[in-house]
N, C-alpha and C positions, 0 to 999 in steps of 0.2 A: 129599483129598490122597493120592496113590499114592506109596510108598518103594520105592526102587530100592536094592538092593546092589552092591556090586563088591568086588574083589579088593585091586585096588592103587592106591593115590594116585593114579598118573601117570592110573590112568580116570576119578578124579574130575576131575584136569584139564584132560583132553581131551572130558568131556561139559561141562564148565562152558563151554570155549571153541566151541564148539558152539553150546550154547543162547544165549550170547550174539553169536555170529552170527548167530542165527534171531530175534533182538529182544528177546529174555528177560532181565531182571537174576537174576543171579545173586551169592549171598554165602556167602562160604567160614563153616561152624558147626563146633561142636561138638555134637553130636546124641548119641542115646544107642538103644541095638538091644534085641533081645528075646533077647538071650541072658539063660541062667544063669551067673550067676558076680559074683567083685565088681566089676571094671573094665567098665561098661558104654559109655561114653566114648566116641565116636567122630570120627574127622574127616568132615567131609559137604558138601553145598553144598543151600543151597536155590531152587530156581525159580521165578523171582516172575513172573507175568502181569498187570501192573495192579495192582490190591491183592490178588489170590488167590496164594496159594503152591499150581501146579501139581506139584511135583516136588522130591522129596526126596530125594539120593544120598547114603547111609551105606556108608563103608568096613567089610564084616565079611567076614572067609573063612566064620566059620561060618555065616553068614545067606544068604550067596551060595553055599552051597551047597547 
């Protein structure tokens, strides 16, 4: 499974809207990044293929960058 980052909400959902136009189910998470610090929490979406999760989008500025 490859993780993708982004900036801002509105990317998560217009990649969400996206992949479920290309056939994908997609479900809005809460996931959690590789930062340091104590809030690791993030909002996300996962891309499901059949029973494989190809794609993970984690909102972080710090990760995405």
């Amino acid at each position: 499974m490859k993780t993708l980052y982004v900036n801002k909400k509105s990317e998560i959902s217009m990649l969400k809207h996206a992949f479920e136009m290309a056939g994908f189910r997609c479900y809005r998470v809460r996931t959690d990044c590789s930062c340091t610090g104590r809030d690791k929490s993030r909002n996300g979406i996962l891309v499901i293929d059949g029973d494989t999760v190809r794609l993970e989008v984690a909102r972080c500025k710090a990760c995405a960058k």
